[in-house]
Structures are given as structure tokens and as C-alpha cells.
C-alpha positions as a Python dict, from the first residue, in 0.01 Angstrom:
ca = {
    (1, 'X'): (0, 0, 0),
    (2, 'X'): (-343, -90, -132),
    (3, 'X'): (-566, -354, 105),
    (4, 'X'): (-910, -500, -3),
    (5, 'X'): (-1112, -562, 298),
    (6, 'X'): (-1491, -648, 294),
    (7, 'X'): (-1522, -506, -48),
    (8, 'X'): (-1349, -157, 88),
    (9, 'X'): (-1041, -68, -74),
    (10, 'X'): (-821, 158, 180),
    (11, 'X'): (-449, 257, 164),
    (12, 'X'): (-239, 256, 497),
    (13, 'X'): (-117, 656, 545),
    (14, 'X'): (106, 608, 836),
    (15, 'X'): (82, 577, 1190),
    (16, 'X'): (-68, 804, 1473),
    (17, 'X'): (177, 655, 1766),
    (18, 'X'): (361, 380, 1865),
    (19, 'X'): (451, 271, 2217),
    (20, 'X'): (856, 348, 2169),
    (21, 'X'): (682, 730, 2097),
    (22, 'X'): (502, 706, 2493),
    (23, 'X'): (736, 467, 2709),
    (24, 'X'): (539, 642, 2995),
    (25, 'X'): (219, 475, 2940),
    (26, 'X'): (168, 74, 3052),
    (27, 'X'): (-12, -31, 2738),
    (28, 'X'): (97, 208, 2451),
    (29, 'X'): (-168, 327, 2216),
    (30, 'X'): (-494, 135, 2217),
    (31, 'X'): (-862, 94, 2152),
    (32, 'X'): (-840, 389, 1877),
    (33, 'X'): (-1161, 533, 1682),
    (34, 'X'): (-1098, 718, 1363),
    (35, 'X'): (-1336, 975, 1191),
    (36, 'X'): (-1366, 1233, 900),
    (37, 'X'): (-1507, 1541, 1027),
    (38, 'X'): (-1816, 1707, 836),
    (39, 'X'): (-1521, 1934, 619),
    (40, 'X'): (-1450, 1619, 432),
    (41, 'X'): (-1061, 1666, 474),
    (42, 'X'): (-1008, 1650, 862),
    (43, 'X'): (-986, 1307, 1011),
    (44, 'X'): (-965, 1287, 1396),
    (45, 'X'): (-800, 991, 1585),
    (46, 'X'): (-891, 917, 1990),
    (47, 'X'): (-721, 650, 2144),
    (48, 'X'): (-652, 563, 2484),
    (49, 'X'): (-261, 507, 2600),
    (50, 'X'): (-290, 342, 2891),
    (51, 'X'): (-530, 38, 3114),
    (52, 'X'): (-724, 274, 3312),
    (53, 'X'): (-911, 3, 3402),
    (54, 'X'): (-733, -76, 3795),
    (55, 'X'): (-919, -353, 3969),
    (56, 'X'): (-1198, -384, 4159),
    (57, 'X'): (-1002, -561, 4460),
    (58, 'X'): (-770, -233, 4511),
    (59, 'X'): (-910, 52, 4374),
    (60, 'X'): (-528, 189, 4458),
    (61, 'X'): (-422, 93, 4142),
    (62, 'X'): (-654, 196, 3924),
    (63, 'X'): (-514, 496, 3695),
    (64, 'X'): (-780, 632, 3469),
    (65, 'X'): (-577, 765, 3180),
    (66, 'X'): (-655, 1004, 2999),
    (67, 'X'): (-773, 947, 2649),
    (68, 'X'): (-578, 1153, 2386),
    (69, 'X'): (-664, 1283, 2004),
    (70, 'X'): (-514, 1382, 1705),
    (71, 'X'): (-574, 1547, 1392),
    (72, 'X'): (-515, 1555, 1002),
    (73, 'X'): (-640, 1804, 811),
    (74, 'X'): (-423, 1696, 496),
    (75, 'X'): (-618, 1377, 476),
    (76, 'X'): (-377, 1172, 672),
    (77, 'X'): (-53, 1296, 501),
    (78, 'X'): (77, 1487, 839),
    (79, 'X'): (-91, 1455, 1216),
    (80, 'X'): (-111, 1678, 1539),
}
């Protein structure tokens, strides 16, 4: 599928991870970044899966999730 977008033309690939894929995590995949590495080929994904953020009134429940990454190296055919 071909999208136009601020006179970028990009084609949606697939998707990195859904929340049915992590039922563990509060908020499912989130906030992501996306980059192509320096080899031209690799493209790296970082996302966070979860709040993190707790609350300043009970520090208790704050959970600072880890963030997690994944990479292509097949220009977005296949991830890891």
C-alpha cells in the first residue's frame, strides 16, 4: 500500500508488535522511533511497551519498563 504524506511517498511493510503479541504489558507497544542504520539496509525499531511513568503521589506504582528494539536487515521484509 502506497501513502503520500508531506510530499514523502512510503509503503506500509508490516508491523513490529501489537498488544495481543505482549498481553503482559499495560499499554502495548508505544512511543516507537524508527531508523536506518549507516549499512543502508538495517532499520532498527525502539519502542516502549509499557507506562513507566507511576505517579508522583505513590512512587509504589511506578514500573519503569523497559524499552525494547528490533531489527530488519531485509529492509523491513522480516524483524527480530
Amino acid at each position: 500500500m502506497m501513502y503520500t504524506s508531506w510530499q514523502v511517498e512510503w509503503t506500509y511493510r508490516g508491523t513490529v508488535a501489537t498488544a495481543a503479541q505482549h498481553p503482559q504489558s499495560g499499554e502495548g507497544p508505544n512511543e516507537n522511533a524508527i531508523s536506518l542504520l549507516a549499512d543502508g539496509k538495517t532499520l532498527t525499531v525502539v519502542m516502549r511497551f509499557d507506562n513507566g511513568d507511576g505517579t508522583p503521589l505513590d512512587p509504589l506504582k511506578a514500573k519503569n519498563s523497559p524499552y525494547y528494539q528490533s531489527f530488519s536487515s531485509d529492509v523491513s521484509a522480516s524483524h527480530n
